[in-house]
SEMARVO-576422 format. One record per residue (C-alpha): residue in one letter; y, x, z. Coordinates in pm, 1 decimal. Layout:
<rs>
- milo_yy_xx_zz
- A_Y_X_Z $
...
</rs>
This chain:
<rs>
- milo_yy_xx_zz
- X_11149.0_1497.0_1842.9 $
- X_11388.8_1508.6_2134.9 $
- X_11422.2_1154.1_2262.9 $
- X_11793.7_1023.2_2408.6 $
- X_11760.5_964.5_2768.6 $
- X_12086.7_841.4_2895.7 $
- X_12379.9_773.7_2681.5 $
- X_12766.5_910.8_2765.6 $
- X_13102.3_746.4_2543.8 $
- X_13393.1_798.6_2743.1 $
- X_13767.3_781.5_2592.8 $
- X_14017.7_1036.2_2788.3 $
- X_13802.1_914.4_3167.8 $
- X_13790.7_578.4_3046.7 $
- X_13364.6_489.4_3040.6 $
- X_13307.1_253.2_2720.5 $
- X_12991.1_-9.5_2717.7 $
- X_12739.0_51.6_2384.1 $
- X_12393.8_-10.1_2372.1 $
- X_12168.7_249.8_2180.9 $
- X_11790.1_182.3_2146.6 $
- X_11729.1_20.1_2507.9 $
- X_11981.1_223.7_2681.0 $
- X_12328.9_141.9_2819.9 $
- X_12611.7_370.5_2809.6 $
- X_12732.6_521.0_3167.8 $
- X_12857.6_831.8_3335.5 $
- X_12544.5_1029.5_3391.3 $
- X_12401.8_1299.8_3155.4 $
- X_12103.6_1528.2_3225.2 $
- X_12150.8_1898.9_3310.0 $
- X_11929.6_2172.8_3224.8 $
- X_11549.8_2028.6_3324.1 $
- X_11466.5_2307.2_3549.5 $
- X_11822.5_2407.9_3706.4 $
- X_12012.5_2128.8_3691.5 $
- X_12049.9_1782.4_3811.7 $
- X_12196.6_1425.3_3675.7 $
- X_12510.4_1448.7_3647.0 $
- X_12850.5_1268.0_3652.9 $
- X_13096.2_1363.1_3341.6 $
- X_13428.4_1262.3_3494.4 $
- X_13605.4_1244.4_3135.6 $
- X_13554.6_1343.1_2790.7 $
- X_13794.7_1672.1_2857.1 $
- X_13578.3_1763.1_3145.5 $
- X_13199.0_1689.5_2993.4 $
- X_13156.2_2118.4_2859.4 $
- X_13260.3_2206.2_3256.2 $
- X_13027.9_1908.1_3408.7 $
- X_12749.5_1980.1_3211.2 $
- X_12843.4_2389.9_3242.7 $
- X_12752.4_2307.0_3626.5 $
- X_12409.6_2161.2_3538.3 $
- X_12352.0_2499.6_3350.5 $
- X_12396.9_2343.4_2984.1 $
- X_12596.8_2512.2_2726.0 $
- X_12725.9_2243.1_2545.7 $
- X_12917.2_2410.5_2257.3 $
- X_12697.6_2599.2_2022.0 $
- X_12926.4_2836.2_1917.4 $
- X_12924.5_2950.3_2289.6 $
- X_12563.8_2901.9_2307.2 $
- X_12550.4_3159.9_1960.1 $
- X_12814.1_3408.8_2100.0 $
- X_12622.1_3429.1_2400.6 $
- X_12315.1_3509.9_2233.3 $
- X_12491.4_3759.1_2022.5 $
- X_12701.2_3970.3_2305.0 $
- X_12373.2_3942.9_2563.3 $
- X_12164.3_4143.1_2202.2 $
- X_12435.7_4373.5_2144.2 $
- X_12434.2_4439.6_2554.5 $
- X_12065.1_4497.9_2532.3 $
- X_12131.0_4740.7_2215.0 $
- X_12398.9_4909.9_2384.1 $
- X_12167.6_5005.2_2705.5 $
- X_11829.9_5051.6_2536.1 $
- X_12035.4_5270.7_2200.9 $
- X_11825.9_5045.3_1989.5 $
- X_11898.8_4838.4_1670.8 $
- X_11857.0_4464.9_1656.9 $
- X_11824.6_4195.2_1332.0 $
- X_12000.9_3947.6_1412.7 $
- X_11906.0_3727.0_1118.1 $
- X_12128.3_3420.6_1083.8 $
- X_11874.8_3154.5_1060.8 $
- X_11665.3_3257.1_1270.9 $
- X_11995.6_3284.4_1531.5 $
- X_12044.3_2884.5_1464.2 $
- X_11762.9_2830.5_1528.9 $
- X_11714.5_2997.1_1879.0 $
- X_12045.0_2865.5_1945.9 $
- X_11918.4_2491.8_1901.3 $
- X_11624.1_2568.2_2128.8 $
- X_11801.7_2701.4_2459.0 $
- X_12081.7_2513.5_2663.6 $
- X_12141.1_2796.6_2908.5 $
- X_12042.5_3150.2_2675.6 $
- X_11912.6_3448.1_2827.3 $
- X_11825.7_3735.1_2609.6 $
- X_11532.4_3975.9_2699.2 $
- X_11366.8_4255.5_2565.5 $
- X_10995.1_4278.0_2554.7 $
- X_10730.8_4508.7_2406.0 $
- X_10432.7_4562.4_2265.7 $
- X_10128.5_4847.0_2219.9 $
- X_10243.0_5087.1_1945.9 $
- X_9895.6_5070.8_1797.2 $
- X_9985.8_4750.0_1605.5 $
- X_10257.6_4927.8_1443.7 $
- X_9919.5_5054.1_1191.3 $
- X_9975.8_4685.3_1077.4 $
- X_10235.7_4677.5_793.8 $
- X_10530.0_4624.5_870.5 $
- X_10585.0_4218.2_707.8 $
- X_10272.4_4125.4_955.7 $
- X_10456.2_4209.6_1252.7 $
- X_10809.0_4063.1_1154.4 $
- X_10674.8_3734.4_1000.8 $
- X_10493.7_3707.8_1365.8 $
- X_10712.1_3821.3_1586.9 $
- X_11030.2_3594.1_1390.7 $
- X_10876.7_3303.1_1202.7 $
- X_10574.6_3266.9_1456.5 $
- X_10745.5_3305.5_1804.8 $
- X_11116.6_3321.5_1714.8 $
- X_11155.3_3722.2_1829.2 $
- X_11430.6_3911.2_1712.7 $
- X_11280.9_4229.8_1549.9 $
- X_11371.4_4570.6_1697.7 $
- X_11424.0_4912.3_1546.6 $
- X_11544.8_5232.8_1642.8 $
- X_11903.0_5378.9_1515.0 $
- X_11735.9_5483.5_1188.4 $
- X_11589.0_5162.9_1100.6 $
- X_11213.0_5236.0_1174.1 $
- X_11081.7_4953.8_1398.5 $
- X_11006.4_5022.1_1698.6 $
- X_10679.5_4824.8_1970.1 $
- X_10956.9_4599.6_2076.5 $
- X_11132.2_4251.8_2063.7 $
- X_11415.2_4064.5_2193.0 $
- X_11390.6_3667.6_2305.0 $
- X_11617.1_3426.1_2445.3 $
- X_11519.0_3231.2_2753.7 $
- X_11618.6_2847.8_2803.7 $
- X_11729.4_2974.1_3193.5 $
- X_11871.1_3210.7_3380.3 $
- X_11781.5_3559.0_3474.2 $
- X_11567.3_3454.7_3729.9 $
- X_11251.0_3567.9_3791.9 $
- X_11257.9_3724.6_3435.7 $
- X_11042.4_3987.8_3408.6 $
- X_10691.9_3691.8_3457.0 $
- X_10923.9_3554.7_3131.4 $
- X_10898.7_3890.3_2966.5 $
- X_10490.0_3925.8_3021.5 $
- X_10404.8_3588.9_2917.0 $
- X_10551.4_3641.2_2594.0 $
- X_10401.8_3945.6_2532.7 $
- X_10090.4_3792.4_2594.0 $
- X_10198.0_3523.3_2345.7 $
- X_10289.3_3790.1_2083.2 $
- X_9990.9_4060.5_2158.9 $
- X_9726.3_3732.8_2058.5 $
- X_9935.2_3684.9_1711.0 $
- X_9920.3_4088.5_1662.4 $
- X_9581.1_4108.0_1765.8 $
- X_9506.5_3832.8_1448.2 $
- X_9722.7_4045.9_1251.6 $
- X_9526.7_4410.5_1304.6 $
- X_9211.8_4213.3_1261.0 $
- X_9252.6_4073.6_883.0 $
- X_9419.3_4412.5_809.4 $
- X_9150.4_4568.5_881.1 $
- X_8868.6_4309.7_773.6 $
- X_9093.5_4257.4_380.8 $
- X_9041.1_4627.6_340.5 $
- X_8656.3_4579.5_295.4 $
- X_8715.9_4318.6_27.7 $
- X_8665.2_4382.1_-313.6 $
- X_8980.2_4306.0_-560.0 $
- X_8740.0_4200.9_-856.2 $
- X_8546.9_3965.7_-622.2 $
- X_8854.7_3787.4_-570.7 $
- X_8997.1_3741.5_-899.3 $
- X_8651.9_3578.3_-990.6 $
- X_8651.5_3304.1_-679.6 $
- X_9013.3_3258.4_-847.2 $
- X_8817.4_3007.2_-1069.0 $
- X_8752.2_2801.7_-775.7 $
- X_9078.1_2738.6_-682.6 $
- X_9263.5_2467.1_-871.7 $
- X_9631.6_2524.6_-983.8 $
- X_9695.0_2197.4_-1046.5 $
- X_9410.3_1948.4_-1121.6 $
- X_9558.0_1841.5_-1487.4 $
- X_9583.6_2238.0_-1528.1 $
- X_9290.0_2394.6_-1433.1 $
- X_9231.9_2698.5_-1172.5 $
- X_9439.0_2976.0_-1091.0 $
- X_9212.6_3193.6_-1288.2 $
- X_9351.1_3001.7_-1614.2 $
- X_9657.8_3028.7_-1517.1 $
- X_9646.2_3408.8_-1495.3 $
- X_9424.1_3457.2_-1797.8 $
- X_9759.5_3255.8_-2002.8 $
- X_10004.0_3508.5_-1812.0 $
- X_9800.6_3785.9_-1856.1 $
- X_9863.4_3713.2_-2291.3 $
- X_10239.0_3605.9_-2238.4 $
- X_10314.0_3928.8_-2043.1 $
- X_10183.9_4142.6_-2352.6 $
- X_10397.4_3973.8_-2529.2 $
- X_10681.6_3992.0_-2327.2 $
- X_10612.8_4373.0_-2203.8 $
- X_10674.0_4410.1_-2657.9 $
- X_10937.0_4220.5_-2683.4 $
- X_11139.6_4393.1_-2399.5 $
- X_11055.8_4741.3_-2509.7 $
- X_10828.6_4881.5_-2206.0 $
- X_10694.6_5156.4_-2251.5 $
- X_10301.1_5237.1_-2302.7 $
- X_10243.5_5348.7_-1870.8 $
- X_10419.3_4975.6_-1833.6 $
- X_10237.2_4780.2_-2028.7 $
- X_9955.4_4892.7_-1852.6 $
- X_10084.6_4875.0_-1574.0 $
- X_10178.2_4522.1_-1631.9 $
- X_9807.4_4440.6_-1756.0 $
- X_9655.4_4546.4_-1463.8 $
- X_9875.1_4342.1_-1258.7 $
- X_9902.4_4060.1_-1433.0 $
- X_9498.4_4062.2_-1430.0 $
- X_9473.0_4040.3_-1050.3 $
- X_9823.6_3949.9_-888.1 $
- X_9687.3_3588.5_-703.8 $
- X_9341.6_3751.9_-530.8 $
- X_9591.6_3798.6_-213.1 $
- X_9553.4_3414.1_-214.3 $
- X_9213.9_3451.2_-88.7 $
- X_9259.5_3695.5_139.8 $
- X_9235.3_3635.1_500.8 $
- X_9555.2_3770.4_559.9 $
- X_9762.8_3509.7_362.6 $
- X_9477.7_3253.7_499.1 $
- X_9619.0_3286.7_872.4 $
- X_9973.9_3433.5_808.3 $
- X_10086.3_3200.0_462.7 $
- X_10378.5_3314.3_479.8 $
- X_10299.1_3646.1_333.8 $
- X_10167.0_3506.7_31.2 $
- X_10273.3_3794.7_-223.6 $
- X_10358.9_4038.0_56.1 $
- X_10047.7_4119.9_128.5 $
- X_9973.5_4094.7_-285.0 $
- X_10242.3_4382.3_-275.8 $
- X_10010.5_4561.0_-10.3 $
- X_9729.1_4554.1_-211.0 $
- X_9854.5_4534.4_-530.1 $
- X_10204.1_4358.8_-600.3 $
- X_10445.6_4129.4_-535.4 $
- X_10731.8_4049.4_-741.4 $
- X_10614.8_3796.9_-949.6 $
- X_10713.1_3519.3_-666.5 $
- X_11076.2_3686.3_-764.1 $
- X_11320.5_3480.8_-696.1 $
- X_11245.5_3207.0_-445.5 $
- X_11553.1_3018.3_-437.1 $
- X_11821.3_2962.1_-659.6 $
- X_11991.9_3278.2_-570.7 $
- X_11732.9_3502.1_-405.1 $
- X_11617.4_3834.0_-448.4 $
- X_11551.2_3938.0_-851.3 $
- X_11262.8_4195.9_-889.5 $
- X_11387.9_4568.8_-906.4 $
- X_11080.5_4686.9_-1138.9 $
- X_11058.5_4608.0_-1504.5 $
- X_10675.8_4582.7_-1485.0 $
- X_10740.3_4300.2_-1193.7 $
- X_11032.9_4086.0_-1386.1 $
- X_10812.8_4064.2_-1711.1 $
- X_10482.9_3927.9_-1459.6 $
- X_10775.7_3709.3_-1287.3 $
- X_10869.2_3590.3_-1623.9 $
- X_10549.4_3488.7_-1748.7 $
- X_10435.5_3330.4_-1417.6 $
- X_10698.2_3107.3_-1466.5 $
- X_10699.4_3086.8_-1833.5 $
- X_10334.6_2936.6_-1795.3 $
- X_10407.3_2737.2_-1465.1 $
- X_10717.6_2576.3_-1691.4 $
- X_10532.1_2522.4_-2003.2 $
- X_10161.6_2405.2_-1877.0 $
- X_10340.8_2120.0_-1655.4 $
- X_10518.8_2001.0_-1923.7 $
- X_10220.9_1977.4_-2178.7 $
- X_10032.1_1785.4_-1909.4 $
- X_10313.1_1548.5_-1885.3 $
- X_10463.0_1652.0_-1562.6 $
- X_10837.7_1670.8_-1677.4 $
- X_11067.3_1639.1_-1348.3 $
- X_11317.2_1312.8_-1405.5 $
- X_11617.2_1291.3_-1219.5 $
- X_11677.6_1465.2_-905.4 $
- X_11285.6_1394.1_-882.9 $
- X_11115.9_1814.9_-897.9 $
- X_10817.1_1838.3_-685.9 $
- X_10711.6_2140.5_-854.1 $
- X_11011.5_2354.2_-867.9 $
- X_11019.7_2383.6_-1229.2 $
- X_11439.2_2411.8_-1222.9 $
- X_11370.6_2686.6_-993.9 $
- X_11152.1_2837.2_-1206.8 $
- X_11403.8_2806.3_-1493.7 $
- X_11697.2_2898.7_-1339.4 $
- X_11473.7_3273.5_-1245.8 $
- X_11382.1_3312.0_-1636.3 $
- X_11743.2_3316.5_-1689.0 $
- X_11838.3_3497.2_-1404.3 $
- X_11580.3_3796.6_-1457.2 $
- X_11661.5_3795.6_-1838.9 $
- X_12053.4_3854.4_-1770.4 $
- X_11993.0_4125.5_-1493.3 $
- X_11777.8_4356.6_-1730.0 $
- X_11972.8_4324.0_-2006.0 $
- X_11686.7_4151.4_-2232.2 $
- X_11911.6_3992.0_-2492.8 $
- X_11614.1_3728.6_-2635.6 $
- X_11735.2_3375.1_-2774.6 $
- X_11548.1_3143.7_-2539.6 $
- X_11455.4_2932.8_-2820.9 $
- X_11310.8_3234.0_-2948.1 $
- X_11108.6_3287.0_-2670.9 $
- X_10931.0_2922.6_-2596.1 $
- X_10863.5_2892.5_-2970.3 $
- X_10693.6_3241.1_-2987.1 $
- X_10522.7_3125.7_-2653.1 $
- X_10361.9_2792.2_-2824.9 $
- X_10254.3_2997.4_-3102.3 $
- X_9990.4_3189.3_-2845.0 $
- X_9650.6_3097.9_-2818.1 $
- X_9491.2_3012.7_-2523.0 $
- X_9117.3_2893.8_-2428.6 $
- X_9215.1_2673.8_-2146.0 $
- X_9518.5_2481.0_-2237.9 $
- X_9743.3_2409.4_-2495.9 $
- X_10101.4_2359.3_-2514.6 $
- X_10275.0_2085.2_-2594.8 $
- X_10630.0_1901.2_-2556.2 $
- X_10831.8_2181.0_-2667.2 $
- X_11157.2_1953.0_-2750.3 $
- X_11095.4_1815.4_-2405.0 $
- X_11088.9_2170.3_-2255.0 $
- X_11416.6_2289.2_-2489.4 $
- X_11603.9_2006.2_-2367.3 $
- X_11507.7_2076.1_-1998.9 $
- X_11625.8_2411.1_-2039.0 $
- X_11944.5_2336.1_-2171.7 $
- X_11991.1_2076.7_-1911.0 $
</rs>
């Protein structure tokens, strides 16, 4: 929450009365908390340059272009190579008034860590940009932007390593502790762990995938090696869920399923993300979300309106999506009445007009 302190309408250098909340419009803004001062914005032309004065970078285009040419400076100089992810950009450039880009390292021991553990901490976790070398390989180090100026920047530089070398140090340790867990042991506390409380556990849910992925894997023609390949996945693909990885870092649920088994069931996320590239992982993907689809509508959970708390459009639109990119040319119809003709211990379908008409929607 960043509360309004003072309040500024002007019209050309004419100062306007309004009342917002308690406070009464004026002349004075705030400038940057540690560098700057109250200040007086003469007129509405003149507010960028007052506040510019009072080290705040009120346009934040500038505010992005300056956190853009001060990376590609520190590229240039250091011949490294820096992601400069878009939405991680906006938001760094919504944090800072007055950016100041830095580079900053770390002990190349973590890099044992795969790869996802480092990224999702140093960008989701403390807003880094992520740093690799020319070829793409990344490299111990990481750029951040500084609300300030260059001042006194290198105690800026070591207390964000220190920062970062606690998440990596969390990291290396349930890397290294997951790799004494047993993959079997996990799939059984999977029956512990609800998937929805009118559903059952996750367990159920991948005992139903594990049957409407043998079904799939004949219908689309895999062959024998990838319909055992898709067995044994589909038999064990949530155990990352328990792990203590995805326990401290959620963010790698089904990353760190691809580390120790796979991933691309979750495939896609969004409406237009990433499809899976392997046929094995678009038939699990499709009967993830087959089953999601079908069990919420047999319990009655059938999204209304604009009303989808449990991404079940989302789900549909990917069935669709993954069936078009491989080619699989299977009536839909087809394929939900072949699914309610399966046989399941722990749950039984049911609403199928309700589910047609949803995916025809």
């Amino acid at each position: 929450i960043r509360p309004v302190h003072t309040l500024v309408v002007l019209l050309d250098d004419q100062a306007l009365e309004l009342d917002f909340l308690d406070i009464h419009s004026g002349r004075i803004s705030r400038g940057h908390r540690f560098l700057g001062s109250d200040t007086e914005i003469l007129s509405a032309s003149s507010y960028e340059d007052d506040l510019r004065q009072q080290f705040v970078i009120a346009d934040a285009k500038e505010r992005q272009q300056m956190i853009v040419d001060q990376i590609h400076a520190i590229e240039e100089k250091e011949n490294i190579s820096v992601e400069i992810d878009e939405d991680l950009l906006n938001e760094v450039l919504n944090l800072v008034e007055y950016p100041t880009a830095f580079l900053g390292s770390f002990d190349e021991k973590y890099l044992d860590v795969p790869e996802e553990v480092l990224v999702t901490s140093m960008k989701n976790h403390q807003r880094y940009f992520v740093v690799r070398d020319r070829d793409g390989k990344l490299l111990p180090n990481f750029i951040s932007v500084r609300n300030g100026n260059a001042e006194h920047i290198e105690n800026v530089i070591k207390g964000n390593e220190k920062v970062l070398v606690a998440r990596l140090e969390d990291g290396e340790f349930f890397w290294q502790e997951d790799q004494k867990l047993n993959i079997a042991d996990l799939v059984e506390k999977l029956k512990q762990v609800t998937f929805h409380e009118k559903i059952g556990s996750l367990y159920e849910h991948m005992d139903r995938v594990k049957v409407i992925s043998q079904y799939l894997a004949e219908k689309a023609d895999l062959s024998d090696e990838e319909k055992l390949a898709v067995l044994r996945a589909a038999s064990i693909y949530k155990f990352d869920l328990l792990t203590g990885m995805v326990d401290e870092f959620d963010e790698l649920q089904g990353i760190m399923g691809e580390k120790y088994a796979i991933r691309e069931h979750y495939m896609p996320t969004s409406a237009d993300g990433e499809l899976p590239e392997t046929r094995v992982g678009a038939i699990l993907a499709l009967a993830d979300k087959f089953d999601t689809l079908l069990s919420f509508f047999s319990v009655g959970l059938i999204p209304s309106g604009s009303n989808d708390p449990y991404a079940l459009r989302r789900a549909t639109q990917g069935i669709v999506r993954i069936l078009e990119a491989f080619g699989w040319d299977i009536p839909l119809d087809e394929l939900v009445t072949n699914l309610y003709g399966l046989s399941f211990a722990s749950l039984d379908y049911a609403n199928q007009k309700e589910v047609m008409a949803f995916i025809s929607a």
